[in-house]
mmCIF file of the N, C-alpha and C atoms, coordinates in Angstrom:
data_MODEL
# 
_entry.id   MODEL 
# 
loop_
_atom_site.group_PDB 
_atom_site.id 
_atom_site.type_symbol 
_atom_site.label_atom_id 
_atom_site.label_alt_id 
_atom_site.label_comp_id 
_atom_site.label_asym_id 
_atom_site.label_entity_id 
_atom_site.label_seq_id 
_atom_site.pdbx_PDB_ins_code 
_atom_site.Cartn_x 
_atom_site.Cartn_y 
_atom_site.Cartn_z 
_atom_site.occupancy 
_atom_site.B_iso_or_equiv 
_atom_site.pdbx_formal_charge 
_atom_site.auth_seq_id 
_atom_site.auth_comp_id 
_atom_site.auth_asym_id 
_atom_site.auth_atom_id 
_atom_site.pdbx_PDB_model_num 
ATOM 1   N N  . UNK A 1 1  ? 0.850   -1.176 0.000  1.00 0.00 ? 1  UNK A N  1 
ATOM 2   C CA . UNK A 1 1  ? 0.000   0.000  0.000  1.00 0.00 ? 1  UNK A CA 1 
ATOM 3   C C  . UNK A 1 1  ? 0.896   1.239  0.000  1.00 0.00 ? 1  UNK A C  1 
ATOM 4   N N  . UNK A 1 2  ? 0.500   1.814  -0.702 1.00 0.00 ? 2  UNK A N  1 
ATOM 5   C CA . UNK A 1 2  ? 1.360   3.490  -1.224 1.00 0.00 ? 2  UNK A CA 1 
ATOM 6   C C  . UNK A 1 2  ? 1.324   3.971  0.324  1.00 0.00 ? 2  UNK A C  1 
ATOM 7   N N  . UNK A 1 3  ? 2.274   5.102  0.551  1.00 0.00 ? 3  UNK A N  1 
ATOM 8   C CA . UNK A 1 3  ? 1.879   6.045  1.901  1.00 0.00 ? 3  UNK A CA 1 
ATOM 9   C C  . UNK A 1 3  ? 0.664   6.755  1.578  1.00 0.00 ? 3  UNK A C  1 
ATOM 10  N N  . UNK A 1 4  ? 0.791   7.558  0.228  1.00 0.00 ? 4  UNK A N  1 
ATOM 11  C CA . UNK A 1 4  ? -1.019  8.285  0.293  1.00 0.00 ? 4  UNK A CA 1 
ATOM 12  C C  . UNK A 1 4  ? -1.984  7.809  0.252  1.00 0.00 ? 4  UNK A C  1 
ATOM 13  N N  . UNK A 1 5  ? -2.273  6.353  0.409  1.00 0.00 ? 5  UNK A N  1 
ATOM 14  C CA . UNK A 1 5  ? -3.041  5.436  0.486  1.00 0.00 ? 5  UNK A CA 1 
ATOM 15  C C  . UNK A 1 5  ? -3.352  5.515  1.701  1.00 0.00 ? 5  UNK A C  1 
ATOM 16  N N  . UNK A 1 6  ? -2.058  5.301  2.655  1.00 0.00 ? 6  UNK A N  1 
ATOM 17  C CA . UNK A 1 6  ? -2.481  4.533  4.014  1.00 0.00 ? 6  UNK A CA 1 
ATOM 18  C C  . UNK A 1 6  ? -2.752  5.853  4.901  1.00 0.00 ? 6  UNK A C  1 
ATOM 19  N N  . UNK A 1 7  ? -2.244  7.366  4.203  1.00 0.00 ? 7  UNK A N  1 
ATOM 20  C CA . UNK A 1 7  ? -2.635  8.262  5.219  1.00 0.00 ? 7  UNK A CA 1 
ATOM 21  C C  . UNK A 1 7  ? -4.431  8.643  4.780  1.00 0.00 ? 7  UNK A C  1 
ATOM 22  N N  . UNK A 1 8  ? -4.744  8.091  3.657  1.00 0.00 ? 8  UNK A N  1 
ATOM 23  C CA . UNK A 1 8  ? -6.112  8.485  3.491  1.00 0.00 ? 8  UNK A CA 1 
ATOM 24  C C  . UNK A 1 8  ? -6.788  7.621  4.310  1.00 0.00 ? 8  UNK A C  1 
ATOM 25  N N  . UNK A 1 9  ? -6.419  6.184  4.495  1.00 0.00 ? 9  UNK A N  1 
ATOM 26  C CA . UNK A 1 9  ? -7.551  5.361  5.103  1.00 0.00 ? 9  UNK A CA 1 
ATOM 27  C C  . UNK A 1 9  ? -7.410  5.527  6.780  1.00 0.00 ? 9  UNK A C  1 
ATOM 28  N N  . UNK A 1 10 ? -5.945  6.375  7.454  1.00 0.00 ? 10 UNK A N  1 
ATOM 29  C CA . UNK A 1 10 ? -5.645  6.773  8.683  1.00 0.00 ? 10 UNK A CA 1 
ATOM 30  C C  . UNK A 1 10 ? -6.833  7.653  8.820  1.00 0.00 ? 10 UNK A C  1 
ATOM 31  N N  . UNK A 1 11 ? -7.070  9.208  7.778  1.00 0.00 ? 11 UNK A N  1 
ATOM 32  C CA . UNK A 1 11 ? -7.989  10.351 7.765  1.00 0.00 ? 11 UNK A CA 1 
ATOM 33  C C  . UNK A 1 11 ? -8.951  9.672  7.972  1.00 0.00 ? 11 UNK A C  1 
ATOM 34  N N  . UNK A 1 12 ? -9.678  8.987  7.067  1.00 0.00 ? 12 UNK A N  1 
ATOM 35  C CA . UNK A 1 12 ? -10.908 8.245  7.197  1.00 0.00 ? 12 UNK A CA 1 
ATOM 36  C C  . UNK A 1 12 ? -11.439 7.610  8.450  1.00 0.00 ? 12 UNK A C  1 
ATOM 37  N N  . UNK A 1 13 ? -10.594 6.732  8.756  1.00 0.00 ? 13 UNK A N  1 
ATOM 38  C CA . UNK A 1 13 ? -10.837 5.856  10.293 1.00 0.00 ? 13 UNK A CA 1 
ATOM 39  C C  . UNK A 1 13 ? -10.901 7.306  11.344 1.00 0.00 ? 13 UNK A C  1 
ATOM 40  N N  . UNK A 1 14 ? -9.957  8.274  10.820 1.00 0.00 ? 14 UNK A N  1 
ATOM 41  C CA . UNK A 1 14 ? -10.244 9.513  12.550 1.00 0.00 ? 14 UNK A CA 1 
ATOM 42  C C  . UNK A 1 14 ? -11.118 9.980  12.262 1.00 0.00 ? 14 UNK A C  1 
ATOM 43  N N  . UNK A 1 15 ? -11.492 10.137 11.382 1.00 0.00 ? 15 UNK A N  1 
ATOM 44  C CA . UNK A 1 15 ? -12.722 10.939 10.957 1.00 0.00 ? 15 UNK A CA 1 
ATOM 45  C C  . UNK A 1 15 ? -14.140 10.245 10.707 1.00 0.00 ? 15 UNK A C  1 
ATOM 46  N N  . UNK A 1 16 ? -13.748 9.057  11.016 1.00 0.00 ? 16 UNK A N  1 
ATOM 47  C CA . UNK A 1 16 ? -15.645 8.009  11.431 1.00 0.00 ? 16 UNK A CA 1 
ATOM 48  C C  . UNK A 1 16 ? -15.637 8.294  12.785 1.00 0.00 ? 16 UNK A C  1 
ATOM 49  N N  . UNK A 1 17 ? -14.164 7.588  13.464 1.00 0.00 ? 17 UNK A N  1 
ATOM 50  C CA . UNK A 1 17 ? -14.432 8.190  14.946 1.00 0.00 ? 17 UNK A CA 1 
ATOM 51  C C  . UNK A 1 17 ? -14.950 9.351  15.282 1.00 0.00 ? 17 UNK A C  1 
ATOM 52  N N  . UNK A 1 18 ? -14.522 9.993  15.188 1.00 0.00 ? 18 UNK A N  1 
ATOM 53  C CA . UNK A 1 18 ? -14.705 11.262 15.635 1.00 0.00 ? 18 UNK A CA 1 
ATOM 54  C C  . UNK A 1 18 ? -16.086 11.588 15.030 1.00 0.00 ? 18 UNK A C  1 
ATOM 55  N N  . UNK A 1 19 ? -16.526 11.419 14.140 1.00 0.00 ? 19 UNK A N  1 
ATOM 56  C CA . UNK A 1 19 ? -17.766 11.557 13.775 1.00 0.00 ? 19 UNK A CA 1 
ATOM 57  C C  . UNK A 1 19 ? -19.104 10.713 14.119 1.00 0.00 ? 19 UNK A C  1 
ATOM 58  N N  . UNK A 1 20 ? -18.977 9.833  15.006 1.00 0.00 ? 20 UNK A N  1 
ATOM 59  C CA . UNK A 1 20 ? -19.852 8.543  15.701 1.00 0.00 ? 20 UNK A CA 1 
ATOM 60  C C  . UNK A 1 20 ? -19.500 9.359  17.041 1.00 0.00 ? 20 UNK A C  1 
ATOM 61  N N  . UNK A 1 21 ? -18.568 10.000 18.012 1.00 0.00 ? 21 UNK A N  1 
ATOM 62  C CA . UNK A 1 21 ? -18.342 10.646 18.887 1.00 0.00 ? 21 UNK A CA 1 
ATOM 63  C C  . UNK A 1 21 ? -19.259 11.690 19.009 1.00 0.00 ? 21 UNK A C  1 
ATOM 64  N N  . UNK A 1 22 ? -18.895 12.523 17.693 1.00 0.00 ? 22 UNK A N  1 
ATOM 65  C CA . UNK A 1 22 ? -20.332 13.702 17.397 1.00 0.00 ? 22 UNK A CA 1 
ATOM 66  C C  . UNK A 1 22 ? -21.672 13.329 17.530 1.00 0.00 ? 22 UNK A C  1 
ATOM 67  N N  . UNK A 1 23 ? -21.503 12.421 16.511 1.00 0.00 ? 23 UNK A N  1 
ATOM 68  C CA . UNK A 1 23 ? -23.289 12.193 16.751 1.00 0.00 ? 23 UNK A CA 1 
ATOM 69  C C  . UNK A 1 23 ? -23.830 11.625 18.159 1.00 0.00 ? 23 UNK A C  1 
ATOM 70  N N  . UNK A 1 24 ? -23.146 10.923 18.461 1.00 0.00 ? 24 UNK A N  1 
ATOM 71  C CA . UNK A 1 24 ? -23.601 10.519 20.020 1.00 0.00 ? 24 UNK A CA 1 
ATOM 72  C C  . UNK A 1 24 ? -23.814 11.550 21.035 1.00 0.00 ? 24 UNK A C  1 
ATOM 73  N N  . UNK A 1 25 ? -22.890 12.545 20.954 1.00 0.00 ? 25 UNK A N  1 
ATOM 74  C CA . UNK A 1 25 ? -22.860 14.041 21.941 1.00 0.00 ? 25 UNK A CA 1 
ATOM 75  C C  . UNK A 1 25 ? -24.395 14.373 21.835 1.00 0.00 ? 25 UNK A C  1 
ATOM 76  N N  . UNK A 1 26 ? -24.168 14.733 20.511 1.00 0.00 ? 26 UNK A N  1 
ATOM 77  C CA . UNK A 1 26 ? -25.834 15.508 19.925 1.00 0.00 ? 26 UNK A CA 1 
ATOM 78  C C  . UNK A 1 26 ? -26.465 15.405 19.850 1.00 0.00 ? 26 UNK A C  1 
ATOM 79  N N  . UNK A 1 27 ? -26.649 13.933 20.089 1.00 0.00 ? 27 UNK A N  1 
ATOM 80  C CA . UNK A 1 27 ? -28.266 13.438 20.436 1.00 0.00 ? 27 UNK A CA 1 
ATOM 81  C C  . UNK A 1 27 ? -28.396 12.888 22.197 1.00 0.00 ? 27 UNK A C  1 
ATOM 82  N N  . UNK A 1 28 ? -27.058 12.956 22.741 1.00 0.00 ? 28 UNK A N  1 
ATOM 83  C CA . UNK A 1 28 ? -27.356 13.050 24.135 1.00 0.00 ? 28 UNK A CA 1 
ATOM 84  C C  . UNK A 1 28 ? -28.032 14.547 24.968 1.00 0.00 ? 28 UNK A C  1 
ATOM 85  N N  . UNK A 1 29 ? -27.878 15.587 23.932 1.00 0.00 ? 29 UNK A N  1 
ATOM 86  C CA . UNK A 1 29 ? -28.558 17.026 24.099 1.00 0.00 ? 29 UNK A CA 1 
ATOM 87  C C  . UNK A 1 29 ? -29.664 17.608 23.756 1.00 0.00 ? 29 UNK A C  1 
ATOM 88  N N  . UNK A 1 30 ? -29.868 16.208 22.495 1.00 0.00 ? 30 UNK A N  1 
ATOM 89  C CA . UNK A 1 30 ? -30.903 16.609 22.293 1.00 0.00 ? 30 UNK A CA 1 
ATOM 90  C C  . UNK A 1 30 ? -31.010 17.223 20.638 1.00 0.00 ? 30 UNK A C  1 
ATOM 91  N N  . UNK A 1 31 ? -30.184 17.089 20.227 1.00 0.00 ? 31 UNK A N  1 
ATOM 92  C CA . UNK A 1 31 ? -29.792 17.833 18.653 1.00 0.00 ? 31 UNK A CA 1 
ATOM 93  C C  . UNK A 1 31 ? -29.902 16.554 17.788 1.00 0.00 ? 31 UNK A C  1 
ATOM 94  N N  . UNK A 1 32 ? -30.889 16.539 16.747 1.00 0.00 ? 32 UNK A N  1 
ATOM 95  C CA . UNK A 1 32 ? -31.284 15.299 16.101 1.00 0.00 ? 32 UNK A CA 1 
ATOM 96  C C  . UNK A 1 32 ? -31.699 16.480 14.439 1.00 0.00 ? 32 UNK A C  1 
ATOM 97  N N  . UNK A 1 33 ? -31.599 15.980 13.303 1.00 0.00 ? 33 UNK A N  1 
ATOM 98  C CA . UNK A 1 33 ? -31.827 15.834 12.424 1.00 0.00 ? 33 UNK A CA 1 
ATOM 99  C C  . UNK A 1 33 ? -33.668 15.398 12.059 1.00 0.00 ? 33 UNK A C  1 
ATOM 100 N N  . UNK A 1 34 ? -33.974 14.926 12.761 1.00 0.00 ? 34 UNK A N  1 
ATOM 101 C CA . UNK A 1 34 ? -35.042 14.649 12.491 1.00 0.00 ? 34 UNK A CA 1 
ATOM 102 C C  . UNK A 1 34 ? -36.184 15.597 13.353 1.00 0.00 ? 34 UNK A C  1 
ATOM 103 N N  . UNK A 1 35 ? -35.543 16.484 14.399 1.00 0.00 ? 35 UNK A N  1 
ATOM 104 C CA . UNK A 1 35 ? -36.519 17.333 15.171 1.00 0.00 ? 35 UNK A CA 1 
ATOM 105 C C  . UNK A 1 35 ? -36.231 18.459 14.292 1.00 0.00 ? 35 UNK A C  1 
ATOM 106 N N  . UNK A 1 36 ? -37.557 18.780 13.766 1.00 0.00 ? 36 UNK A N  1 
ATOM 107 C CA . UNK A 1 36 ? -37.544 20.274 12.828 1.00 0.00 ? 36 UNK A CA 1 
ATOM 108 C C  . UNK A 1 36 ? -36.925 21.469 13.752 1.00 0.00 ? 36 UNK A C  1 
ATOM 109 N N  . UNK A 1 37 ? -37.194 21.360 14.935 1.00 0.00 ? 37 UNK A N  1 
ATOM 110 C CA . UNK A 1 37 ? -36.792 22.563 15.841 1.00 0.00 ? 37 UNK A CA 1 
ATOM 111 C C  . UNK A 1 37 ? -35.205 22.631 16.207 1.00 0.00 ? 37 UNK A C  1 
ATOM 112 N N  . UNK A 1 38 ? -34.594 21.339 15.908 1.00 0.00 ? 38 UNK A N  1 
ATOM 113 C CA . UNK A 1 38 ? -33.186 21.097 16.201 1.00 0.00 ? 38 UNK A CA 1 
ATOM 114 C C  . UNK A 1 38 ? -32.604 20.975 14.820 1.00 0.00 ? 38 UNK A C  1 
ATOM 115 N N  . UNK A 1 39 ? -32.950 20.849 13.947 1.00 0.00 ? 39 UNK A N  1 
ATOM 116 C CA . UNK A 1 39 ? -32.532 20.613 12.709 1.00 0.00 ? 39 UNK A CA 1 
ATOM 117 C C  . UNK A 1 39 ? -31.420 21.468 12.292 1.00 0.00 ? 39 UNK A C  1 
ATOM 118 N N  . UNK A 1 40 ? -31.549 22.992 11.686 1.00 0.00 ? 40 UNK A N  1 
ATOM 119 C CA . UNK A 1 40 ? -30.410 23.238 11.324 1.00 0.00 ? 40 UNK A CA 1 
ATOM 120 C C  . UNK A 1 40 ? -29.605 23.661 12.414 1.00 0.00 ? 40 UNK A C  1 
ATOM 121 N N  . UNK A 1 41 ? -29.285 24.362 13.895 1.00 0.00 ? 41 UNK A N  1 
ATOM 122 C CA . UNK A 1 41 ? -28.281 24.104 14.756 1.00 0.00 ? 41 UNK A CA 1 
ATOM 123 C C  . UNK A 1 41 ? -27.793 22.679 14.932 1.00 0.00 ? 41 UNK A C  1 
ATOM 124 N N  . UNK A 1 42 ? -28.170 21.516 14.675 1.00 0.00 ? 42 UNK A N  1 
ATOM 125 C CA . UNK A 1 42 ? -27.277 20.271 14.255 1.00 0.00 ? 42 UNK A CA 1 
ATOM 126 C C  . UNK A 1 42 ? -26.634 20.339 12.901 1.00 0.00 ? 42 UNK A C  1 
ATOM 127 N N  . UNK A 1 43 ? -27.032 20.710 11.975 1.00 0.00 ? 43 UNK A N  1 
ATOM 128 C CA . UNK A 1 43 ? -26.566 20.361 10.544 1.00 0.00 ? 43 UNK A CA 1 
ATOM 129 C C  . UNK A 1 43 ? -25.265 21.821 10.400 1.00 0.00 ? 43 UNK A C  1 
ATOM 130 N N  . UNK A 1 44 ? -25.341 22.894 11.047 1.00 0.00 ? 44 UNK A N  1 
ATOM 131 C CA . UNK A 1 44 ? -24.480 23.750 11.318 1.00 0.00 ? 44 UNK A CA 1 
ATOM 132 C C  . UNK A 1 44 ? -23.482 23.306 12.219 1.00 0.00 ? 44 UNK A C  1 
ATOM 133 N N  . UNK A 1 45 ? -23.891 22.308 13.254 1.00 0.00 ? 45 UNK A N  1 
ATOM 134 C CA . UNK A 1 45 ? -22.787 21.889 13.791 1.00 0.00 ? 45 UNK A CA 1 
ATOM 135 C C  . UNK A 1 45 ? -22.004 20.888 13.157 1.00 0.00 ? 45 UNK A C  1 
ATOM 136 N N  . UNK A 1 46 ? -22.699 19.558 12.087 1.00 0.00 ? 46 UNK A N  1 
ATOM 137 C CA . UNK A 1 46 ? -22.064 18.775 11.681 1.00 0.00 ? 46 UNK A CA 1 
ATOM 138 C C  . UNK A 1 46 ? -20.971 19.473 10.559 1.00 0.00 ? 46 UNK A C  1 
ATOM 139 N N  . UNK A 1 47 ? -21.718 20.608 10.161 1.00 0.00 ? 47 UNK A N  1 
ATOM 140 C CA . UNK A 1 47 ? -20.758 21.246 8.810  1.00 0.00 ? 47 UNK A CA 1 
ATOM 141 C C  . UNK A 1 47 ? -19.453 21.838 9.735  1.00 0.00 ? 47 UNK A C  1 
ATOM 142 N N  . UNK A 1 48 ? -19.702 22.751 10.560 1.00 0.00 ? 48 UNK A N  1 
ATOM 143 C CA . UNK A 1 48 ? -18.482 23.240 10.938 1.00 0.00 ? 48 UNK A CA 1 
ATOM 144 C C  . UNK A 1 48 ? -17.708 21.946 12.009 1.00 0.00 ? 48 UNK A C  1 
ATOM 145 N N  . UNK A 1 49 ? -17.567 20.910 12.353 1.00 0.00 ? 49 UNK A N  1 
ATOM 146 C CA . UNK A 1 49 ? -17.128 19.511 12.717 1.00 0.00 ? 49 UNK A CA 1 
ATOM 147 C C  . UNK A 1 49 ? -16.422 19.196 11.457 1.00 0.00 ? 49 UNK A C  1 
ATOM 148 N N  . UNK A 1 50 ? -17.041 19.233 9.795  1.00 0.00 ? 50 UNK A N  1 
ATOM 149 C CA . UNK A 1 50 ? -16.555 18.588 8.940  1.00 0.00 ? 50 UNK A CA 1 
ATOM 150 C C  . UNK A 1 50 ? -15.366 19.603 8.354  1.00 0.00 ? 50 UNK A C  1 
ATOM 151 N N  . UNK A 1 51 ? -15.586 21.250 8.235  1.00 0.00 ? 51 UNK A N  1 
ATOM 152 C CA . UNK A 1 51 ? -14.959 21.599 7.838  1.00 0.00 ? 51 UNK A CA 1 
ATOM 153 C C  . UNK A 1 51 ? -13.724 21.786 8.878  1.00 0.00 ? 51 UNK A C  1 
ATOM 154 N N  . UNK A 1 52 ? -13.718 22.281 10.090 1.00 0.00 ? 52 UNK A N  1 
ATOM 155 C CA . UNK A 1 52 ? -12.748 22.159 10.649 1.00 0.00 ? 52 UNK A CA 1 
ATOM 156 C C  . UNK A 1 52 ? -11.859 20.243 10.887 1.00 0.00 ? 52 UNK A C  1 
ATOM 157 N N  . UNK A 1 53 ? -11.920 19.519 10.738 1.00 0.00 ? 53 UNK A N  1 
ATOM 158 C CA . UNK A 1 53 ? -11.770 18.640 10.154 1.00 0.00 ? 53 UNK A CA 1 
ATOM 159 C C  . UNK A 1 53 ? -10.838 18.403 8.967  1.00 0.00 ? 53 UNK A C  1 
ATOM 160 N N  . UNK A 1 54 ? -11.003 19.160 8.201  1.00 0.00 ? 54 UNK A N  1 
ATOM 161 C CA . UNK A 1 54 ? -10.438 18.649 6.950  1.00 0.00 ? 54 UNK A CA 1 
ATOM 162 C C  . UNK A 1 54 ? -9.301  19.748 6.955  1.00 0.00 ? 54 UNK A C  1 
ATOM 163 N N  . UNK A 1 55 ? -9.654  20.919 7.493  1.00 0.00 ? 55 UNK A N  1 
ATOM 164 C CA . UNK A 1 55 ? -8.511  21.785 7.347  1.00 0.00 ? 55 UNK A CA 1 
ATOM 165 C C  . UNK A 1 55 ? -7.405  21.817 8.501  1.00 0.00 ? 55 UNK A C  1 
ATOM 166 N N  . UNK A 1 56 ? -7.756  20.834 9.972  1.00 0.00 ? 56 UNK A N  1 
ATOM 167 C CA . UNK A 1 56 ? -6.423  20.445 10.194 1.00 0.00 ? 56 UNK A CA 1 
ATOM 168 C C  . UNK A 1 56 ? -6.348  19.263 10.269 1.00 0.00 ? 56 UNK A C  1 
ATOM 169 N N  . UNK A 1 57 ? -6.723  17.881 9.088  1.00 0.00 ? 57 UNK A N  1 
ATOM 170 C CA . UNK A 1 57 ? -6.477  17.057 9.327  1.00 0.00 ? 57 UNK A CA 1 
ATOM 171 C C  . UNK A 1 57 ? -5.809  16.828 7.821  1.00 0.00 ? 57 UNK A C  1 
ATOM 172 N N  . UNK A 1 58 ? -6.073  17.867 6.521  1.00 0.00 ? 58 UNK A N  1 
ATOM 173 C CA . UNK A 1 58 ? -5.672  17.751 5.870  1.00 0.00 ? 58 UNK A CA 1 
ATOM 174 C C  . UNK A 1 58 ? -3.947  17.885 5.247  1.00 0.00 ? 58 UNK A C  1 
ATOM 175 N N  . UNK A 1 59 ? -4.164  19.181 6.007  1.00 0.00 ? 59 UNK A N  1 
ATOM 176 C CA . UNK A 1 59 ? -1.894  19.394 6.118  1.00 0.00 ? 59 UNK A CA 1 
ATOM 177 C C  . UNK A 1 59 ? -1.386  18.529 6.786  1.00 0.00 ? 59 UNK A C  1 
ATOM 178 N N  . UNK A 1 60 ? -1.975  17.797 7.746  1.00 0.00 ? 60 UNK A N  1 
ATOM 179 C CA . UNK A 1 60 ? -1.314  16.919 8.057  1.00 0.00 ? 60 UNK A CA 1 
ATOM 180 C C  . UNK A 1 60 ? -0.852  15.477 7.874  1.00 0.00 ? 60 UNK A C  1 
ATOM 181 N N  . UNK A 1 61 ? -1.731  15.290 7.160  1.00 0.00 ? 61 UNK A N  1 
ATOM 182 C CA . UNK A 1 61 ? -1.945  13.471 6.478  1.00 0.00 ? 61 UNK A CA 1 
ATOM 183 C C  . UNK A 1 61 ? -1.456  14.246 4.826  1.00 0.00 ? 61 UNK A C  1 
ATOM 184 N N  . UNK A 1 62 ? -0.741  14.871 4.321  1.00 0.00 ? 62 UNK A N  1 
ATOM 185 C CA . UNK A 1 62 ? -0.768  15.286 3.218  1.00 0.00 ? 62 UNK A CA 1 
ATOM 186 C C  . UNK A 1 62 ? 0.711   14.993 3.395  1.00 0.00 ? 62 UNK A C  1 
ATOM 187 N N  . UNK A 1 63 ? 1.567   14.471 1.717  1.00 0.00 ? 63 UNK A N  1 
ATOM 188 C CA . UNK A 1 63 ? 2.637   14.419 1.300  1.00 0.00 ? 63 UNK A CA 1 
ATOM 189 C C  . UNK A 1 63 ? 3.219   15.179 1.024  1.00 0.00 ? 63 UNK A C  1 
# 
């Protein structure tokens, strides 16, 4: 397996974690996708989770 291979499937695996971590938080508070009243303060939180995410997980798993 190439290194940019194995640092993509490293990104990937931290980034399910960490994203099964999220969702569990947010619905221990009460923030669900499916409650119209919680809806977009969850989907604002999952976006800024994803984008901060990629911008420091990306310089770093990068060749």
């Amino acid at each position: 397996m190439s290194p940019a291979a194995v640092s993509e499937v490293v990104q990937l695996s931290i980034g399910t974690m960490l994203g099964v971590a999220l969702s569990q938080n947010l619905g221990r508070h009460g923030l669900t996708l499916s409650d119209p009243k919680t809806r977009w303060t969850t989907l604002g939180i999952i976006f800024l989770y994803a984008a901060t995410f990629l911008l420091i997980a990306e310089p770093l798993l990068s060749d």
